[in-house]
N, C-alpha and C positions, 0 to 999 in steps of 0.2 A: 272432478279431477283438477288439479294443480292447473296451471298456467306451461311452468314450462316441463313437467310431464308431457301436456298436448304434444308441443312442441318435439320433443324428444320420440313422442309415440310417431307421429306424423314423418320426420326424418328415420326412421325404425324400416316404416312400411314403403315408407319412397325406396331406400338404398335397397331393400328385398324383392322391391318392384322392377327397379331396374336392372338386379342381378339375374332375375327368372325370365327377362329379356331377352330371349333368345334370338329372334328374328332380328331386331336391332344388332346385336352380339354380330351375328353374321350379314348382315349388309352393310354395316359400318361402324367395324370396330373400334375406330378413334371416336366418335361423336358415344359411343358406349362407352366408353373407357373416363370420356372428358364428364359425361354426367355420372359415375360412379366415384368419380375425384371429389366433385362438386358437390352429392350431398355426403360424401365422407367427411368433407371440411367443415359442412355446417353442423353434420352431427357432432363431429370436434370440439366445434367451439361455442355450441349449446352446450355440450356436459361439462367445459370450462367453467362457462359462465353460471352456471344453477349446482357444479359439483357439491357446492359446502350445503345447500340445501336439499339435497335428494337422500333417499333413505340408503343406508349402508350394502347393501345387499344390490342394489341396481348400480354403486357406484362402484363394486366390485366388478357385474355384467359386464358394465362399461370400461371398465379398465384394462380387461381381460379377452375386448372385442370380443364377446360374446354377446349376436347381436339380438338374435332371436332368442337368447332368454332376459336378456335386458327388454325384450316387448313383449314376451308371458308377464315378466312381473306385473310392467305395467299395465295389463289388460287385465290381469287376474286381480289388481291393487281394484283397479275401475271398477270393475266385477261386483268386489267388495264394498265399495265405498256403494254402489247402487243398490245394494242389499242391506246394507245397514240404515239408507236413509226408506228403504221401503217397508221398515220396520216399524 
């Protein structure tokens, strides 16, 4: 997988991690709120910086904050890329 795919999968699974946060969510709403900011930014300015080189259809995902199918792609891309070299 890409370099900044990883990247992009990894801020994917964070920001979902921290959404399904419940406990935090309810004992400290601000420190949840401040790390749902923080990797919302980085996810921002990852797909900034690698937009021109990411394939059309995730930089649709991405555009469209559609987050969890912007990380089916890339897992399903993964998926693919592992299947074709174990050919």
């Amino acid at each position: 997988m890409k370099p900044d795919l990883c990247r992009l999968q990894h801020l994917l699974r964070e920001r979902l991690r921290i959404i399904a946060d419940h406990a935090l969510r309810d004992s400290d709403p601000a420190l949840h709120l401040d790390m749902l900011r923080e990797v919302s930014a980085a996810l921002d300015d990852e797909f900034r910086s690698h937009r021109a080189a990411l394939p059309a259809k995730l930089v649709h995902f991405m555009a469209q904050a559609s987050y969890e199918k912007a990380l089916a792609f890339i897992e399903d891309s993964a998926a693919d890329e592992a299947n074709i070299a174990a050919v």
